[in-house]
PAVEX-719220 format. One record per atom (N, C-alpha, C, O): residue number from 1; residue in three letters; atom name; x, y, z. Coordinates in steps of 0.2 Angstrom, whole numbers, m for minus. Layout:
num  residu  atome  px  py  pz
NUM  ALA  CA  X  Y  Z $
...
//
This chain:
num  residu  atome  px  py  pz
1  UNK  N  m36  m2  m3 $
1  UNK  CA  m29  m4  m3 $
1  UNK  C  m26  m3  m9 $
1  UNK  O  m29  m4  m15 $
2  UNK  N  m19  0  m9 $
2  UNK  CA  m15  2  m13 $
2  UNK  C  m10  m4  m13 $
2  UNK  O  m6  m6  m8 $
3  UNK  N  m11  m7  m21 $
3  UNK  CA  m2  m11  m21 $
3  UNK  C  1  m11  m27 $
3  UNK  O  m3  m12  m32 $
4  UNK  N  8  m10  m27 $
4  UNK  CA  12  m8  m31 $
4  UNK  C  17  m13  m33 $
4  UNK  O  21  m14  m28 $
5  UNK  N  18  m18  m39 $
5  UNK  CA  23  m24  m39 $
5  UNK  C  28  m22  m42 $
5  UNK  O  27  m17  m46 $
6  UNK  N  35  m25  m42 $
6  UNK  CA  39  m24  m46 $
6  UNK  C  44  m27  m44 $
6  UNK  O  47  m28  m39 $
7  UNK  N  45  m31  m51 $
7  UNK  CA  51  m40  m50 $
7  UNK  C  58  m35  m51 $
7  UNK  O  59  m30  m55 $
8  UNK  N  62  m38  m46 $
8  UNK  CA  69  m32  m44 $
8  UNK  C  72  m40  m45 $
8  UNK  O  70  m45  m42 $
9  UNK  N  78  m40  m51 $
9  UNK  CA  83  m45  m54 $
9  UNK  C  78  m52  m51 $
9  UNK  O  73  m52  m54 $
10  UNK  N  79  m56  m45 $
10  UNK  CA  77  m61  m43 $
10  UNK  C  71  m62  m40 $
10  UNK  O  68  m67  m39 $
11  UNK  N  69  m55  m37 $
11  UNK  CA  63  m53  m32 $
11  UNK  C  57  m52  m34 $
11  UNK  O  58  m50  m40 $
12  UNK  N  51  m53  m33 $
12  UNK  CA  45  m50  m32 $
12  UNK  C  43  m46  m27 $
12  UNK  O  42  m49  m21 $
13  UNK  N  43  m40  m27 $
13  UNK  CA  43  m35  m23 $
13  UNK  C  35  m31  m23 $
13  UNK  O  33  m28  m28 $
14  UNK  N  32  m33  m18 $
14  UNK  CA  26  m31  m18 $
14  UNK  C  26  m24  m12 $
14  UNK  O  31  m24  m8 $
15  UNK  N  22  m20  m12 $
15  UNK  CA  22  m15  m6 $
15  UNK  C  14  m15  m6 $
15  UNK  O  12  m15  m11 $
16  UNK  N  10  m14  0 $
16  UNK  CA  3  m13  0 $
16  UNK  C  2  m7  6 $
16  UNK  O  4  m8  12 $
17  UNK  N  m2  m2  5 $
17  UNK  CA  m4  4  8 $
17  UNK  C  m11  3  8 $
17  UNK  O  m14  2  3 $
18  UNK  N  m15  4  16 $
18  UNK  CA  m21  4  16 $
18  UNK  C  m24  11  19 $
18  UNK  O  m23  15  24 $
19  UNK  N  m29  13  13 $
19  UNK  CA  m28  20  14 $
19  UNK  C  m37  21  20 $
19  UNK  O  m40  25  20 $
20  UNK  N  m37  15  23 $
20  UNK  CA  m42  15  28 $
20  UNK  C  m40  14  34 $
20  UNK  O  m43  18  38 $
21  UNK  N  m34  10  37 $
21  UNK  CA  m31  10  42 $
21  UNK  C  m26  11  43 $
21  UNK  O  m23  11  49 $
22  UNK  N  m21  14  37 $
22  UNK  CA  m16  17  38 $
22  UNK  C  m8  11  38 $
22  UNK  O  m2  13  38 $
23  UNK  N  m11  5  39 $
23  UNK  CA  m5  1  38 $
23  UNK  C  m2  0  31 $
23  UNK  O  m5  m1  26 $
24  UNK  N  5  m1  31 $
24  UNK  CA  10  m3  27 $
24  UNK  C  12  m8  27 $
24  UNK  O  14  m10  33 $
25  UNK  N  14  m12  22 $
25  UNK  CA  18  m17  22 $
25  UNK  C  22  m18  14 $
25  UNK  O  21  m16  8 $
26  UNK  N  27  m22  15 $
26  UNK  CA  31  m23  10 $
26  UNK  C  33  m31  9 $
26  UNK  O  36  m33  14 $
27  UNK  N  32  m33  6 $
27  UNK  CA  34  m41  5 $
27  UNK  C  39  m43  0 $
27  UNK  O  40  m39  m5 $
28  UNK  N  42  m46  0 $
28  UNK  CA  49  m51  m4 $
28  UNK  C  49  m57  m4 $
28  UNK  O  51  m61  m1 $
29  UNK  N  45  m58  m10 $
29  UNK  CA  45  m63  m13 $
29  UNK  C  38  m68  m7 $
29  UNK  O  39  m73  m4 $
30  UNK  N  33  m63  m8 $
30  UNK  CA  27  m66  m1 $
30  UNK  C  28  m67  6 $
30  UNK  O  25  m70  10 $
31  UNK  N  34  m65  6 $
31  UNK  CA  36  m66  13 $
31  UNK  C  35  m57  17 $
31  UNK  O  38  m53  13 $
32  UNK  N  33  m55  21 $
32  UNK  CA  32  m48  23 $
32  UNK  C  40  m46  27 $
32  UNK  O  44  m50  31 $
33  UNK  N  41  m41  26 $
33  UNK  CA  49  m39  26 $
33  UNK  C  50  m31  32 $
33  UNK  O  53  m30  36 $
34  UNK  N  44  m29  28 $
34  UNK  CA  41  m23  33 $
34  UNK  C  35  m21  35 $
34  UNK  O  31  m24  31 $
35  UNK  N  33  m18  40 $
35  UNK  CA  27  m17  40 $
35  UNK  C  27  m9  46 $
35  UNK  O  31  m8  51 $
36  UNK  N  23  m7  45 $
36  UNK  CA  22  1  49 $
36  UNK  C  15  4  46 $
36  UNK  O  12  4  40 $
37  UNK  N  13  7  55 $
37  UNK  CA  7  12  51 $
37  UNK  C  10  20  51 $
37  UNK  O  15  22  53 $
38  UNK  N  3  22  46 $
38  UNK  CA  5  26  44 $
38  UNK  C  0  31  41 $
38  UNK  O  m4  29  38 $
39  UNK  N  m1  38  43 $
39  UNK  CA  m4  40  40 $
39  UNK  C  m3  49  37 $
39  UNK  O  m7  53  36 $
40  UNK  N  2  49  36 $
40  UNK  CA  4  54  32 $
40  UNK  C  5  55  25 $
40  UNK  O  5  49  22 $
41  UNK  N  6  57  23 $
41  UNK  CA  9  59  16 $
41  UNK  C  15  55  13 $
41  UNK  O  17  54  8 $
42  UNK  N  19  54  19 $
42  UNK  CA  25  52  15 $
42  UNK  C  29  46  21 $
42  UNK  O  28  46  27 $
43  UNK  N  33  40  17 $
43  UNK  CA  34  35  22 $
43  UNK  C  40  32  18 $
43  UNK  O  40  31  12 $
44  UNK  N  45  29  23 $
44  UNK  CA  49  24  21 $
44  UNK  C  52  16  22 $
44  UNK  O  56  15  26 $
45  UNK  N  50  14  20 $
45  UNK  CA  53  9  20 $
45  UNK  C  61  5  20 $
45  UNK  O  60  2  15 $
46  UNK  N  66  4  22 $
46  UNK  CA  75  m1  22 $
46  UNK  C  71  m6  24 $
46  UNK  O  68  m8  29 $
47  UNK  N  75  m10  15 $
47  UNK  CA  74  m18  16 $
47  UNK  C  80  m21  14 $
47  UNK  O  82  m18  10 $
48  UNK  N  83  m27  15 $
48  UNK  CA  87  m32  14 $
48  UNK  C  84  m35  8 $
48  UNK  O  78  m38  8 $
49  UNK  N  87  m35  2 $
49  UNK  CA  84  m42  m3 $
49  UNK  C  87  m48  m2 $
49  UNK  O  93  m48  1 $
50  UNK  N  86  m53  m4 $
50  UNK  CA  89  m57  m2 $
50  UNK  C  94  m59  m4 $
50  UNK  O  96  m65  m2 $
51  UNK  N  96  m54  m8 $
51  UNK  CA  106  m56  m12 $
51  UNK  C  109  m50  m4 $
51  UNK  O  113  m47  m6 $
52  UNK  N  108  m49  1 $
52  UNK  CA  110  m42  4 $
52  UNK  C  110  m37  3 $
52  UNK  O  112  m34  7 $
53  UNK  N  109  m35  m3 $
53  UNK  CA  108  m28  m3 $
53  UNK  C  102  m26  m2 $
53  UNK  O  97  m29  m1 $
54  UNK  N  104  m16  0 $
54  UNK  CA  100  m13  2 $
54  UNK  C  94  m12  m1 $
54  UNK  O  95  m15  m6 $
55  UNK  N  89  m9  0 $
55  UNK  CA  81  m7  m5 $
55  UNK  C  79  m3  1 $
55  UNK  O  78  m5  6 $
56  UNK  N  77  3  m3 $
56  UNK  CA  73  8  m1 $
56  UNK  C  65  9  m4 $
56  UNK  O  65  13  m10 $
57  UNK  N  60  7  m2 $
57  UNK  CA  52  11  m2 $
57  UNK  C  51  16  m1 $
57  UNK  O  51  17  5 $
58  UNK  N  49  23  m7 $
58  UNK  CA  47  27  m1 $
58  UNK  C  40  30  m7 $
58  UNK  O  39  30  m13 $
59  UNK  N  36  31  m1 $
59  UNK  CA  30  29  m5 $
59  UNK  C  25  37  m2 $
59  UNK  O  22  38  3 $
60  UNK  N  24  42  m7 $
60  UNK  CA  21  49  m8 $
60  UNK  C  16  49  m10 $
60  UNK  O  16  46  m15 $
61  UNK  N  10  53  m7 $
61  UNK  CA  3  53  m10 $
61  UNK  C  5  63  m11 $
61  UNK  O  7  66  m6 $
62  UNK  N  3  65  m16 $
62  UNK  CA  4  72  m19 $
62  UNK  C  m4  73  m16 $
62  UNK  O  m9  70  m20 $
63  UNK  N  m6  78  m11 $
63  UNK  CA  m14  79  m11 $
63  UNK  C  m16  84  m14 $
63  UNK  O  m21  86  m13 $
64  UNK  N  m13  86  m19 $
64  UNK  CA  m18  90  m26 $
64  UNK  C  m20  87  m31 $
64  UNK  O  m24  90  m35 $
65  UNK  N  m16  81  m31 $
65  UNK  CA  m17  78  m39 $
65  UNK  C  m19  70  m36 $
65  UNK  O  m20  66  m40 $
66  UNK  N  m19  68  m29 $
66  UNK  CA  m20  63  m26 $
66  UNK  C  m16  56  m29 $
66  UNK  O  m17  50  m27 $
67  UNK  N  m12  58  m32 $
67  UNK  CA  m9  54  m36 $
67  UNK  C  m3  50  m31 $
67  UNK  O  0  54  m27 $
68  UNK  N  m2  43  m31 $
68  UNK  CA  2  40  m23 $
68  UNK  C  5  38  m31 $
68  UNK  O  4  36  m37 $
69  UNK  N  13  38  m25 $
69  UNK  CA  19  36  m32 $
69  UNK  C  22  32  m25 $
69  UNK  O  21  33  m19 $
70  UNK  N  27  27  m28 $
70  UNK  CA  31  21  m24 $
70  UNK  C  38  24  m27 $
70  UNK  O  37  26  m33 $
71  UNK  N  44  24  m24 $
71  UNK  CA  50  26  m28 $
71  UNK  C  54  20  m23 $
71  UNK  O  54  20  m17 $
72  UNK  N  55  15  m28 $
72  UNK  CA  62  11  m26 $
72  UNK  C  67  12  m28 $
72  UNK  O  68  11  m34 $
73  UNK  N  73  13  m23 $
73  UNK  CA  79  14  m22 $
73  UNK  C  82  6  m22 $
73  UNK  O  79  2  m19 $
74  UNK  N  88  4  m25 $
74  UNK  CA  94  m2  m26 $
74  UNK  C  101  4  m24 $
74  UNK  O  103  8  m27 $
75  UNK  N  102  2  m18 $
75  UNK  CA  109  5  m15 $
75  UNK  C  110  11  m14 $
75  UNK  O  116  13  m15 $
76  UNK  N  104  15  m13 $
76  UNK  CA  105  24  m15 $
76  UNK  C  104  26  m22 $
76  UNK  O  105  32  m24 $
77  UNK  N  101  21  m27 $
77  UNK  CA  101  24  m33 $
77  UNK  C  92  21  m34 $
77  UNK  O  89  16  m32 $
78  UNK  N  90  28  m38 $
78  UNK  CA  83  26  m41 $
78  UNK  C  84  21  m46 $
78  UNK  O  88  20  m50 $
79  UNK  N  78  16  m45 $
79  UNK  CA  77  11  m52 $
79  UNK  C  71  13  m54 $
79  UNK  O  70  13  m60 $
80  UNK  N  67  14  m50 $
80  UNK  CA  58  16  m55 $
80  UNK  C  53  19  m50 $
80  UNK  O  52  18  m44 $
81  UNK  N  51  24  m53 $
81  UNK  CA  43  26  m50 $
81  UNK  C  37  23  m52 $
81  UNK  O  36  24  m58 $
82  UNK  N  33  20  m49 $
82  UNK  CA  28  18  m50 $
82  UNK  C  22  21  m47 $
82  UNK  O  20  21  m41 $
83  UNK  N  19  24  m52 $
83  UNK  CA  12  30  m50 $
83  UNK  C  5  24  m50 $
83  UNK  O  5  20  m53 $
84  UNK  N  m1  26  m45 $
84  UNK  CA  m6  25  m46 $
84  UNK  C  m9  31  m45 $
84  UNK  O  m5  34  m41 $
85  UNK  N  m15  34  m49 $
85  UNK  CA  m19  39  m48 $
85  UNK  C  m25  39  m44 $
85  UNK  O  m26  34  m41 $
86  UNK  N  m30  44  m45 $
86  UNK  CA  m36  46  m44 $
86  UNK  C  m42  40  m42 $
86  UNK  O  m45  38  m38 $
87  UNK  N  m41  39  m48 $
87  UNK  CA  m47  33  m51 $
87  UNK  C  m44  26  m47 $
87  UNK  O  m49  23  m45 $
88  UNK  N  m38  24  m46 $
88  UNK  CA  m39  18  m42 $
88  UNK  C  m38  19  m34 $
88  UNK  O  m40  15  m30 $
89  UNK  N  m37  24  m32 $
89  UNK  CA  m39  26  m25 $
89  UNK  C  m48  29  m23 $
89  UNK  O  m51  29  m17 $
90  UNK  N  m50  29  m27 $
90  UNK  CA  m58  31  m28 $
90  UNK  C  m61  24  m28 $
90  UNK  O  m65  23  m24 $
91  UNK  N  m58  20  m33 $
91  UNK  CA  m62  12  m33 $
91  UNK  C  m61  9  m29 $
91  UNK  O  m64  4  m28 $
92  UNK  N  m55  9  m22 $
92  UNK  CA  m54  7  m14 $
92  UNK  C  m58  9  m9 $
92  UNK  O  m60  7  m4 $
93  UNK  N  m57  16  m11 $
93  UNK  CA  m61  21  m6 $
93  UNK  C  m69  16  m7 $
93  UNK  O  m72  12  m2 $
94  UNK  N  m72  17  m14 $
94  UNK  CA  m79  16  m13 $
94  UNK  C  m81  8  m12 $
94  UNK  O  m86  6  m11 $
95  UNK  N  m75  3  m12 $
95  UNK  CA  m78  m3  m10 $
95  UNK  C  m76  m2  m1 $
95  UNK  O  m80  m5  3 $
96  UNK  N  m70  0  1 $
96  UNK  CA  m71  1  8 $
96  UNK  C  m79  3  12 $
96  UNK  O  m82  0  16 $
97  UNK  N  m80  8  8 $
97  UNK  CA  m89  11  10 $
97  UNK  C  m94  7  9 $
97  UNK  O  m99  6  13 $
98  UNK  N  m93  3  4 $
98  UNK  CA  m98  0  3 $
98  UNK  C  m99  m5  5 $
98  UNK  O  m104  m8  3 $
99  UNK  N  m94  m9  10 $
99  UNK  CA  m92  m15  13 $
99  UNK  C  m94  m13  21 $
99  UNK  O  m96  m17  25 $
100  UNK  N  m94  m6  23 $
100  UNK  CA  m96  m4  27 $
100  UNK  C  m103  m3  30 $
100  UNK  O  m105  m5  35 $
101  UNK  N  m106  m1  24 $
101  UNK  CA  m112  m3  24 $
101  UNK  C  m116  m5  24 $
101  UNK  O  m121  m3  26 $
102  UNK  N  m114  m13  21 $
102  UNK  CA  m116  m20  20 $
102  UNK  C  m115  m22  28 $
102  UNK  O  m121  m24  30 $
103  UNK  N  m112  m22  31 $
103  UNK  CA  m110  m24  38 $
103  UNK  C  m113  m19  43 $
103  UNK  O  m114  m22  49 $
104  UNK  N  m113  m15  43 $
104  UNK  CA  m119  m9  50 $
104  UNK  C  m127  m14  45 $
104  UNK  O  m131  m16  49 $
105  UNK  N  m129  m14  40 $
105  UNK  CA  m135  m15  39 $
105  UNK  C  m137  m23  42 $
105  UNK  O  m142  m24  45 $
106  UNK  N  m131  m27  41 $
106  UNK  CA  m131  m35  40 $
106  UNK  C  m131  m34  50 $
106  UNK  O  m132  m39  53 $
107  UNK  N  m129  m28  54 $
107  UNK  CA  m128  m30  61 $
107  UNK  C  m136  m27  63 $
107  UNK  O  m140  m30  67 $
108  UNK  N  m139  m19  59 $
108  UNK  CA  m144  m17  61 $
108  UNK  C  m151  m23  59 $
108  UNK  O  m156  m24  63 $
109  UNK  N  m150  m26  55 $
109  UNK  CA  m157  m32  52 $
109  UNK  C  m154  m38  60 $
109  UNK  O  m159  m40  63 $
110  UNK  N  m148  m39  61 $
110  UNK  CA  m148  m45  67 $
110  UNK  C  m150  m41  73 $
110  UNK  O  m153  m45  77 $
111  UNK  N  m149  m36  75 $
111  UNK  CA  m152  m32  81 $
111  UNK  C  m160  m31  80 $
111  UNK  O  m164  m33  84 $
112  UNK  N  m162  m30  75 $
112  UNK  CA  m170  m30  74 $
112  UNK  C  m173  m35  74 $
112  UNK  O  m179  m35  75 $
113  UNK  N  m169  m42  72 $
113  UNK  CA  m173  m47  72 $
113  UNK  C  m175  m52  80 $
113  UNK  O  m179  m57  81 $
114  UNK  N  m169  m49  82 $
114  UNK  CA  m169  m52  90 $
114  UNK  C  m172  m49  94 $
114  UNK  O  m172  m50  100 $
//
């Protein structure tokens, strides 16, 4: 799981990319605002804050450098890019895997034991 936070004037603006199932979601102040799966490289997000104004997510994974960037838009204008790299997509992947494993083991030991 990938998430990227960033407090917009009165917001708490969270987005979360699951790079296992493909779901997105965007939250506003813990409250979920958007949500879509997804599994491409590139995805958007139009959201309402709750002064009314508009907010754009759009969230790019570069597959050479694996590097996933969030660019939040206020009214058509850039306010920030926020990068995660390599190393923390590799620390999701490997607990994803290893959570997987835990679980076919913990189902193959109850099958053998019955």
């Amino acid at each position: 799981m990938i998430k990227f936070t960033y407090h917009l004037n009165q917001d708490n603006i969270e987005l979360q990319a699951s790079n296992w199932c493909g779901l997105e979601r965007v939250f506003i102040n813990g409250k979920v605002v958007s949500r879509k799966f997804n599994f491409g490289l590139q995805s958007m997000h139009d959201v309402l804050l709750n002064n009314g104004k508009k907010c754009r997510f759009q969230l790019i994974v570069d597959p050479q450098t694996e590097l996933v960037s969030c660019r939040i838009y206020k009214q058509n204008q850039l306010v920030t890019i926020l990068n995660q790299g390599k190393k923390q997509l590799q620390k999701s992947q490997f607990l994803i895997e290893t959570s997987f494993v835990v679980v076919c083991v913990g189902m193959l030991s109850l099958f053998w034991l019955s």
